[in-house]
C-alpha positions as CSV (number, residue, x, y, z in Angstrom):
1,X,9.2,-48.3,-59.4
2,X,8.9,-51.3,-58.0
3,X,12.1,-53.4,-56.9
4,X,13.2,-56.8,-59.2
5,X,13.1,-59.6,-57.3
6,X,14.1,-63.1,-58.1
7,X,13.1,-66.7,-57.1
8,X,15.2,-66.8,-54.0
9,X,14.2,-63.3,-52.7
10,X,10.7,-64.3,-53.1
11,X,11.5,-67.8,-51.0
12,X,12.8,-66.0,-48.4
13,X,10.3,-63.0,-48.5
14,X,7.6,-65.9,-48.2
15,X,9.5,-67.4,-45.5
16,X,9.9,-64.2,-43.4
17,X,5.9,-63.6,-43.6
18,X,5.6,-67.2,-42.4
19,X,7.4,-66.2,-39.3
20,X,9.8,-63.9,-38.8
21,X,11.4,-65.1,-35.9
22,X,13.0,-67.7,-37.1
23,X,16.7,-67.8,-37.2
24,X,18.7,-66.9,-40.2
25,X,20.2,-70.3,-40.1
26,X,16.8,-71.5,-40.4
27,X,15.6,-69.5,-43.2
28,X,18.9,-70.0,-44.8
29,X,17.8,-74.4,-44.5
30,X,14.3,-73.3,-45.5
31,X,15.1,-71.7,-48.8
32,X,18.1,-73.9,-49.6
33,X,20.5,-71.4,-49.6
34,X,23.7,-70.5,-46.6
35,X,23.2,-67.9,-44.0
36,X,25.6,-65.2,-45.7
37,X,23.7,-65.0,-48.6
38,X,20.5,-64.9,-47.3
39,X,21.7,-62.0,-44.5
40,X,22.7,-59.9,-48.0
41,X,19.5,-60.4,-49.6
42,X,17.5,-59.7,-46.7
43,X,19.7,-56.4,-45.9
44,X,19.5,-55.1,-49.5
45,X,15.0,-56.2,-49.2
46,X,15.3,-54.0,-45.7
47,X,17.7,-51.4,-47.5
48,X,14.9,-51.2,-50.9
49,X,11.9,-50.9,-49.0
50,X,11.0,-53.9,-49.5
51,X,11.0,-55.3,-46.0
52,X,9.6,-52.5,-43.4
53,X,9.5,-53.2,-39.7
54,X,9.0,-56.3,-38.0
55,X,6.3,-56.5,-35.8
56,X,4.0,-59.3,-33.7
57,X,0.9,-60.6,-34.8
58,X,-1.8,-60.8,-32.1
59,X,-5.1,-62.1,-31.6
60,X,-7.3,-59.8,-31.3
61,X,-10.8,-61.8,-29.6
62,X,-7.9,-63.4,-27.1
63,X,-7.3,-59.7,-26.2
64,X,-10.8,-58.8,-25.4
65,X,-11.2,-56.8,-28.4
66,X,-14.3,-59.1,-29.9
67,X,-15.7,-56.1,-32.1
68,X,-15.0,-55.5,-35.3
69,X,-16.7,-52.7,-37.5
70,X,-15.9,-51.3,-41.0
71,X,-16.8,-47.8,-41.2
72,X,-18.3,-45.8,-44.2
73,X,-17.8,-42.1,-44.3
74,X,-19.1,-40.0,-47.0
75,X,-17.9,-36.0,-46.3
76,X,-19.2,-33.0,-48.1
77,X,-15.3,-31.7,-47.0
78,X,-12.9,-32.1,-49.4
79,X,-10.4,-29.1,-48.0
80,X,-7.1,-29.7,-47.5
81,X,-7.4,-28.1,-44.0
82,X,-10.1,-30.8,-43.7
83,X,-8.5,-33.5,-44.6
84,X,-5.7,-32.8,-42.7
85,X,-8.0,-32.6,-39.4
86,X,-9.3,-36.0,-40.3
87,X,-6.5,-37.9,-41.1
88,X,-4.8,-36.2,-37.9
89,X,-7.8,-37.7,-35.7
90,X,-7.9,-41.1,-37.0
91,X,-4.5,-41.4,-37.0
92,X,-4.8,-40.2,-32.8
93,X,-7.5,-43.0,-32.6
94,X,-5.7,-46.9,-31.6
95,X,-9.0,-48.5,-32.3
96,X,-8.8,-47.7,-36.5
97,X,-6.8,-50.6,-37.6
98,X,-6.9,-49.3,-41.3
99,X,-8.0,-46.5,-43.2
100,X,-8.7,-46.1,-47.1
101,X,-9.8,-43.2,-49.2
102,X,-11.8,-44.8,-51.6
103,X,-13.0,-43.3,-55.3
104,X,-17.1,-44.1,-55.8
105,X,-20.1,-43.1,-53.2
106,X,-17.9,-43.8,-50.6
107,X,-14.7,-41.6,-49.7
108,X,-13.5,-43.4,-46.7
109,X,-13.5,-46.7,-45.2
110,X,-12.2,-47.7,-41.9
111,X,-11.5,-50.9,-40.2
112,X,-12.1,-50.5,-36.5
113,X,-11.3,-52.9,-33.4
114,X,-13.1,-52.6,-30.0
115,X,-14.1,-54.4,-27.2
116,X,-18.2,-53.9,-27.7
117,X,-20.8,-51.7,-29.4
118,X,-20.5,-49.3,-26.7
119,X,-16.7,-48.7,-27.6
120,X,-17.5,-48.4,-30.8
121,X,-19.6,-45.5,-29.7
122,X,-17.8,-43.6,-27.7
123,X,-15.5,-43.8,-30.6
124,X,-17.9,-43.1,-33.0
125,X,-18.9,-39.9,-30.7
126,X,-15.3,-39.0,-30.4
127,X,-14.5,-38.7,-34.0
128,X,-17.4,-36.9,-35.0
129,X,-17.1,-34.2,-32.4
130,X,-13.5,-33.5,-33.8
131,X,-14.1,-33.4,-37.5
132,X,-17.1,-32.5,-39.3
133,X,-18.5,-36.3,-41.3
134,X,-22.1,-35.6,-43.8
135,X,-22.9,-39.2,-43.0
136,X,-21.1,-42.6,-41.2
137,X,-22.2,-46.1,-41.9
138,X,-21.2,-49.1,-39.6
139,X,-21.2,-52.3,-40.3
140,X,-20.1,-55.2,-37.7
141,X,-18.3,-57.9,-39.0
142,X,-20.3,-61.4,-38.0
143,X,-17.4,-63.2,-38.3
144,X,-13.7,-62.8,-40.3
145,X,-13.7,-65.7,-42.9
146,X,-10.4,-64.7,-44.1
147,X,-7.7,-62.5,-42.7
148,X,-4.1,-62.5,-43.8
149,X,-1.4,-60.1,-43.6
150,X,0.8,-61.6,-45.9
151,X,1.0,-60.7,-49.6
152,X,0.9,-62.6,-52.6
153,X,4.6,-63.2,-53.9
154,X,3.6,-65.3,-56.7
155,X,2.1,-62.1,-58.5
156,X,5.5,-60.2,-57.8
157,X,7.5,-60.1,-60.6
C-alpha cells in the first residue's frame, strides 16, 4: 500500500532528488520549514520505504563507458530453475544497468553500459554461455534525449 504523503513531504522529497547533499539546514530553507521537522519527516520517508539509499550520480561517457545498448531477450525457458540461473547471471554482470520482465513478444529487456561494441560482445558471449536465451536483440542507443532518475511527485498522492 502505498505511503500518504502531503505537500511538504513531497517538497522535500523533490528537494532530496534535486541533490541530496545538501544540508538539512538547507532543505529545511528550501521547503520553508525548520530543520527538526524536516529531520522527522525525512526519518519516518527513510523508516516507510519511501526514501532508500542515497547514492552518487555519475556520468557515464566522462567515465569511458560511451555505449549504451538495450537488450531484447525472448526465452523458450520459463522454469523456475531457469529463471533463477538468469536473474543470478545478470544480476553478476556490472554492465546491466536495468532489467525488466516484460508481458508481450518480448520477455526481457535490459539496459546495458559499456565502453564499445566489442564490450558489449564479450558480454553478450558471456551471458549466453551461462544461461540458455532462444533469441537476443541489440539495439544501441544513438544518443539519450532524456534520462532522469527522479520521479514524478506531482502524480503522488
Amino acid at each position: 500500500m502505498p505511503v500518504q504523503i502531503d505537500a511538504l513531504d513531497r517538497k522535500i522529497l523533490a528537494a532530496l532528488q534535486e541533490d541530496a547533499s545538501r544540508s538539512l539546514e538547507e532543505i529545511a530553507r528550501h521547503v520553508g520549514s525548520s530543520k527538526t521537522p524536516v529531520w522527522t519527516r525525512i526519518r519516518k520517508l527513510k523508516e516507510a520505504g519511501v526514501i532508500g539509499r542515497q547514492t552518487v550520480l555519475l556520468d557515464a561517457e566522462a567515465l569511458g563507458l560511451d555505449a549504451c545498448f538495450f537488450v531484447l531477450i525472448r526465452t523458450s525457458e520459463h522454469e523456475a530453475e531457469w529463471q533463477g540461473k538468469f536473474l543470478a547471471a545478470l544480476r553478476a554482470r556490472p554492465e546491466v544497468m536495468e532489467a525488466h520482465r516484460l508481458a508481450g513478444d518480448i520477455d526481457y529487456i535490459l539496459k546495458v553500459r559499456v565502453p564499445n561494441a566489442r564490450a558489449y560482445d564479450t558480454f553478450y558471449q558471456a551471458l549466453i554461455g551461462e544461461v540458455k536465451i532462444h533469441t537476443v536483440t541489440a539495439l544501441l542507443s544513438m544518443e539519450e534525449i532524456k534520462s532522469s532518475p527522479l520521479l514524478p511527485l506531482e502524480l503522488v498522492r
